[in-house]
Structure formats: C-alpha cells, structure tokens
TORMARNU-266684 format. One line per 3 residues: number of its first residue (from 1); for each residue x, y, z of C-alpha. Coordinates in steps of 0.05 Angstrom, whole numbers, plus 5000, padded with zeros to 4 digits. Example, Ala and Ser with C-alpha at 12.3 -4.5 7.8 and 13.67 -1.06 7.14 Angstrom:
<drenmars>
1) 5246/4910/5156 | 5273/4979/5143
</drenmars>
This chain:
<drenmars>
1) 4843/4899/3034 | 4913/4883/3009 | 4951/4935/2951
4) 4942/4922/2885 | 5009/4874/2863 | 5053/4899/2808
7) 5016/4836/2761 | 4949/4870/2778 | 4966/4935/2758
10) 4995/4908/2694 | 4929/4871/2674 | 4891/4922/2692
13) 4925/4968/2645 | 4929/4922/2583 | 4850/4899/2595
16) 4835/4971/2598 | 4877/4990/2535 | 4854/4935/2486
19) 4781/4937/2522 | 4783/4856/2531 | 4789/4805/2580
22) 4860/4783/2593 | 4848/4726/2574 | 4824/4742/2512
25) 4883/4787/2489 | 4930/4727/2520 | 4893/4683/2466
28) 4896/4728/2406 | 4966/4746/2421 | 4983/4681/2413
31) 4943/4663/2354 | 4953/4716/2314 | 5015/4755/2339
34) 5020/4792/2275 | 4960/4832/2275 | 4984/4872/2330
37) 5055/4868/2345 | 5045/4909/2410 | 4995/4874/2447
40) 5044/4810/2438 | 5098/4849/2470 | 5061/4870/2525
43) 5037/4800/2548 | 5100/4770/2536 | 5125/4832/2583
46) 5062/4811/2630 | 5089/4729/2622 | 5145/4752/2660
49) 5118/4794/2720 | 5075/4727/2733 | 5148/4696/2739
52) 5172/4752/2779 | 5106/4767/2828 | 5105/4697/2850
55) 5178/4705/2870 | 5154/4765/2905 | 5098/4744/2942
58) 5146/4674/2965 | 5202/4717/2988 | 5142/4767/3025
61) 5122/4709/3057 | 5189/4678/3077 | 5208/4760/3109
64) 5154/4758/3147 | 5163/4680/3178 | 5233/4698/3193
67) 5206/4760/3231 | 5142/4754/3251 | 5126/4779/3322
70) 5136/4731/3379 | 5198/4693/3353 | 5266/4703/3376
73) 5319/4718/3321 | 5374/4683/3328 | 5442/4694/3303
76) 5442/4645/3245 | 5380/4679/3216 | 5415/4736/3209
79) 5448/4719/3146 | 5370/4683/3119 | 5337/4751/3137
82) 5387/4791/3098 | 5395/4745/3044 | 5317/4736/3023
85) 5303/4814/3042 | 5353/4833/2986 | 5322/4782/2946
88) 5255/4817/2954 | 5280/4879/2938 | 5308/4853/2870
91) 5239/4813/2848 | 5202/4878/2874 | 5251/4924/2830
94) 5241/4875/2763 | 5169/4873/2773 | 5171/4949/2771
97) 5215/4953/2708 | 5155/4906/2685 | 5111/4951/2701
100) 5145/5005/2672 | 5165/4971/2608 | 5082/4955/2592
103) 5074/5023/2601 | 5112/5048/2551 | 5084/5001/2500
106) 5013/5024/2523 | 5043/5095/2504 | 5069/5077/2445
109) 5005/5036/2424 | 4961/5099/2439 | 5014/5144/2401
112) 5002/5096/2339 | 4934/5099/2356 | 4918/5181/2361
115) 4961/5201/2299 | 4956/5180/2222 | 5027/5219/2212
118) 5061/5168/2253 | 5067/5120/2205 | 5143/5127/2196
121) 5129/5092/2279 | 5089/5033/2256 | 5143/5023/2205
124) 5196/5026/2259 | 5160/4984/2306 | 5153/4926/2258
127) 5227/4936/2246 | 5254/4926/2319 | 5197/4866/2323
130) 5222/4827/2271 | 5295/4844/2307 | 5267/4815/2363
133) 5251/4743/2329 | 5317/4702/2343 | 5349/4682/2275
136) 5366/4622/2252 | 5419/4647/2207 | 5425/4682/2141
139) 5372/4670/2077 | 5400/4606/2058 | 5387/4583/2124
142) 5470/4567/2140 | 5479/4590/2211 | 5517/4650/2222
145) 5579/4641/2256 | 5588/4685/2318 | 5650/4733/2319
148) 5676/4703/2387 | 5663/4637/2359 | 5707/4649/2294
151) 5766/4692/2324 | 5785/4638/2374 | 5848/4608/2383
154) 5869/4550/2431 | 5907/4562/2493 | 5969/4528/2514
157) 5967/4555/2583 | 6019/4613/2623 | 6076/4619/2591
160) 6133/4632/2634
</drenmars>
C-alpha cells in the first residue's frame, strides 16, 4: 500500500475539521468565501499542494526511470539525476510547508472555535484577510503609485 501523499494528508485534515466532503467545503469556499474566512484559506493553501504533488509524483517518477535497476548510468545522466533529485527535494519541501501552513489555520480555526474571549482573534483574522485581497488602489479607485515606480530616474549609462 503506498504512504499517504502530502495532498492526502491535507484533505484528510480539512474534511475532518469542517466534517464535509472536500468537495463540499471546495464549493462553499468558493461561493460564499465570507462566511468563513478560514476554510477559504485553507483550500486555497490545499489549491496549491495539488500544483505542487503532481510535480512531486512527475519528478518521483522521472528519479526512479533514471535509476531504476537494470540500466546502466551513464555519464550524461549524471547531471539529469542530480538535477530532477534536487527538484524533488524542493516540490517535496513546499508541499510540506503546505502541509504545515493548513495546519496552523486548522489551529487557529479550532482556537476561534473553543474560546468566546478570543474575539479580539476573529477581529484580527478578518483584518490580515481583507490584507490579503489585492487592491486596486485607494477609495476613489485611482491606482496607487508604487514607491519604486515614483522615485525613478532615467539612466544615461557609466559615467567615466
């Protein structure tokens, strides 16, 4: 029986959390994102371990062609070996800061859950989720020039 991927243990902590289907809480997060902030963060976290398990499993599968018993490494393969092993280890390393990531929202969720004196919390959460949103610009609806964007001046070139 093969491990559990880093994607399976996500859903299997979100389904168990909100007590629904995945694709149930997928729905509703979309739908109605507002009615609870958290479970939108965590499948948008969950969106991205998709992206980054399915790198995973490629580059598992790619490993194990390049070394799979029987054929004879060559010298050039060197370089593809080492190059899509690192790779592995990077999509294996996101997926855990994934992991990690949902977890902490699950904690917090629970936190929010447990204790009526948090409430200073929700407050904060909705604060850093509406920080979150991208911005079009201020209240008028002008966009906001970027600092970089307004302190630049042209270059001649070296001056010598």
């Amino acid at each position: 029986m093969p491990e559990a991927t880093f994607l399976d243990q996500a859903t299997n902590m979100i389904e168990s959390r909100w007590g629904r289907s995945i694709a149930e809480l997928e729905k509703r997060a979309l739908t109605r994102p507002d009615e609870d902030p958290l479970l939108s963060v965590a499948i948008r976290i969950r969106s991205c371990l998709v992206v980054t398990d399915n790198a995973t499993r490629v580059r598992q599968e790619r490993l194990h062609a390049l070394t799979r018993p029987g054929r004879e490494t060559e010298f050039h393969d060197l370089d593809r070996i080492t190059t899509v092993a690192s790779g592995l280890r990077a999509s294996q390393a996101e997926s855990l800061t994934s992991l990690r990531a949902i977890g902490l929202v699950i904690e917090t969720h629970e936190d929010l859950d447990t204790s009526p004196q948090h409430a200073p919390v929700a407050s904060r959460t909705q604060a850093a989720v509406a920080r979150s949103a991208p911005s079009t610009g201020t209240k008028s609806g002008t966009p906001v020039p970027t600092p970089a964007a307004s302190s630049q001046r042209p270059v001649r070139g070296p001056h010598r």
